[in-house]
C-alpha positions in Angstrom: -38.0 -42.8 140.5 -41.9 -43.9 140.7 -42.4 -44.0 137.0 -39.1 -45.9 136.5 -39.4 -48.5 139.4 -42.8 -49.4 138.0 -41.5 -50.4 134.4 -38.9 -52.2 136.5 -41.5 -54.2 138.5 -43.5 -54.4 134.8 -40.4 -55.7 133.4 -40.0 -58.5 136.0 -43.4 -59.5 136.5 -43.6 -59.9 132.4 -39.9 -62.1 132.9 -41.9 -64.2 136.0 -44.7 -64.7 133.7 -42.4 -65.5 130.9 -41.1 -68.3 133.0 -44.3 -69.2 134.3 -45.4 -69.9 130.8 -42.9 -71.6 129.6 -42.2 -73.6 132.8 -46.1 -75.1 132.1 -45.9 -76.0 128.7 -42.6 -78.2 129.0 -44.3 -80.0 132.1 -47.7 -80.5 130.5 -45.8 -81.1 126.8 -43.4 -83.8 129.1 -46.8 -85.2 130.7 -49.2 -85.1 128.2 -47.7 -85.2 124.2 -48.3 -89.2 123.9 -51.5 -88.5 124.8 -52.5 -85.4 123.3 -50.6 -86.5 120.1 -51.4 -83.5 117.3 -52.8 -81.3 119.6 -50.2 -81.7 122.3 -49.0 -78.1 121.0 -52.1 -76.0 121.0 -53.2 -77.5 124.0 -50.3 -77.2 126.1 -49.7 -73.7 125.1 -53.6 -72.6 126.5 -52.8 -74.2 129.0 -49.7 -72.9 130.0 -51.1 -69.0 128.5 -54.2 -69.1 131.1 -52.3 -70.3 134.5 -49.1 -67.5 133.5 -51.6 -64.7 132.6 -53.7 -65.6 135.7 -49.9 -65.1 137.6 -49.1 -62.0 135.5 -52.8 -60.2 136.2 -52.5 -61.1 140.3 -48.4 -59.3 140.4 -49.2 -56.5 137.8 -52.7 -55.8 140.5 -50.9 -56.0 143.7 -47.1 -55.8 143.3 -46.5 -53.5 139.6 -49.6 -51.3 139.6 -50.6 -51.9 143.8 -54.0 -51.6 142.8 -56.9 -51.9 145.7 -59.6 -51.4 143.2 -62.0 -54.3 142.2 -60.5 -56.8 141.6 -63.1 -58.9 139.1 -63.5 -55.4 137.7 -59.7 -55.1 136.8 -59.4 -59.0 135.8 -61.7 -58.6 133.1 -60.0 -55.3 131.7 -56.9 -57.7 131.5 -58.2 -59.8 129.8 -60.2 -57.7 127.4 -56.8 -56.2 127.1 -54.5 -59.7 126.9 -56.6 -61.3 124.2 -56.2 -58.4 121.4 -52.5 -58.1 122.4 -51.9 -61.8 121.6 -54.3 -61.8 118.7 -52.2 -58.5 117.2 -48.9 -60.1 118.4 -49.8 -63.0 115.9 -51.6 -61.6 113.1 -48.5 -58.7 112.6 -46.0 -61.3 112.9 -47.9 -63.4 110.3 -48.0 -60.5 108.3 -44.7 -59.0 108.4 -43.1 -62.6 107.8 -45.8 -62.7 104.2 -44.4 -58.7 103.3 -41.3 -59.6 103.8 -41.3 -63.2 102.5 -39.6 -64.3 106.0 -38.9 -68.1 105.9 -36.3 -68.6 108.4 -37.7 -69.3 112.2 -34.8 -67.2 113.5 -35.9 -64.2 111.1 -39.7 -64.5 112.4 -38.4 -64.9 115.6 -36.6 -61.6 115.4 -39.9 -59.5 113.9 -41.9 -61.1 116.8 -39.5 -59.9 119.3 -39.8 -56.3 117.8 -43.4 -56.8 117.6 -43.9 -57.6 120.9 -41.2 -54.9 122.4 -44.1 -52.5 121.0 -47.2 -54.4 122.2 -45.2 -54.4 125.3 -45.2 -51.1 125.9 -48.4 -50.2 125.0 -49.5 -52.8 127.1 -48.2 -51.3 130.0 -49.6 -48.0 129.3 -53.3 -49.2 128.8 -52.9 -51.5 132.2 -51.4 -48.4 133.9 -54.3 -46.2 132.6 -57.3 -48.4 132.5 -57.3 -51.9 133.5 -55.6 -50.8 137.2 -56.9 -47.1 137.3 -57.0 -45.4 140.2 -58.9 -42.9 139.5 -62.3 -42.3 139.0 -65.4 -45.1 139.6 -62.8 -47.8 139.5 -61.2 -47.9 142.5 -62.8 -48.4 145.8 -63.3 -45.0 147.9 -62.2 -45.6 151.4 -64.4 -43.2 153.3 -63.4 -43.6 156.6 
């Protein structure tokens, strides 16, 4: 039951994060689109992306992976990790729409989904292995 409850707790924290990020943009986009006018959009959604992956990274360390390693250490795996997922997430969903000559927002929609239900899981795997290890020089011996 280990494995399985973790992909649970994975599963929620990624849902909590989800919300998170979402949550942010509308109250920034509700606060700030007069005033951000074009760039209300790109700016609220870094915004919103840094403060919900910032939530995601501190309940994948302590509550999903319960990880008592270094905890600068294992932040900046995540986000060596975080950055190429959203940058792959993008670029296949960009190119799958162009192979496929996808026009509709519901069809893009639908490839990102699939796109991301793989990204998802091999971002749990590389977290699980790497950025919250616990083996090895990365997690603090307690010698006592």
């Amino acid at each position: 039951m280990g494995k399985f409850s973790q992909i649970i707790k994975y599963s929620l924290s990624s849902v909590a994060s989800w919300v998170v990020d979402n949550g942010i943009f509308l109250l920034l986009k509700t606060l700030l689109a007069e005033t951000l006018g074009p760039f209300a959009d790109l700016v609220c959604t870094a915004a919103a992306r840094a403060v919900s992956s910032f939530f995601n990274f501190n309940a994948n360390n302590r509550l999903v992976f319960e990880h008592r390693g270094g905890y600068g250490k294992a932040l900046l795996r995540y986000y060596c990790l975080a950055i190429p997922i959203m940058l792959c997430s993008a670029g296949l969903v960009t190119l799958l729409d162009r192979v496929f000559g996808v026009t509709a927002p519901t069809l893009s929609t639908a490839i990102k989904i699939c796109v991301d239900a793989v990204l998802f899981l091999a971002s749990y795997t590389i977290q699980k292995k790497w950025v919250f290890s616990k083996t090895g020089t990365d997690e603090k011996t307690d010698s006592r």
